[in-house]
Phi, psi and omega in degrees: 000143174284155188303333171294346185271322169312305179272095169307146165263127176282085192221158208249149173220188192222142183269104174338209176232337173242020158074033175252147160197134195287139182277120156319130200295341168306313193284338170269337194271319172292326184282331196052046180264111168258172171321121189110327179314123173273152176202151180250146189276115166221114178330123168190140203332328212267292236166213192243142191264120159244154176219155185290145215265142164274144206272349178251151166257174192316101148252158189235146239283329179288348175267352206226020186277147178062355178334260225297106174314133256157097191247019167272185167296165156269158179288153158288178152286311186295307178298313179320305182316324207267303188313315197280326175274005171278295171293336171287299193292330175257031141265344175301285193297359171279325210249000000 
């Protein structure tokens, strides 16, 4: 764990006039939250959580199977297995 995780840091900001408030710049530069970063806001018994925003939202493998088209035959396990020991083998021999 880091050593910065340990230790709260005390350090005070002030809530805008447009309810904006600036992140000290050590906490952001640690976090590598730049301009721009989405974060999500979460309520929580100690105060308030921000955490960094996923860049994708959550799916689970039944919302997104077969999305993608595919106008061959289907493959085996076994040609899937060779294509893949194919690919393994001409990226070995490239290096």
């Amino acid at each position: 764990m880091p050593e910065w995780s340990q230790q709260a840091e005390k350090l005070i900001t002030t809530v805008s006039t447009k309810g904006q408030v600036i992140l000290p710049k050590a906490i952001r530069q640690r976090r590598e939250w730049d301009v721009g970063t989405r974060l999500i806001v979460e309520e929580t018994p100690d105060g308030v959580l921000l955490k960094r925003a996923p860049a994708f939202a959550a799916t689970r493998p039944d919302e997104v199977f077969g999305l993608l088209p595919f106008g061959g035959e289907p493959k085996s396990l076994e040609d899937m297995e060779a294509g893949v020991l194919s690919e393994a083998r001409r990226r070995h021999d490239r290096d």
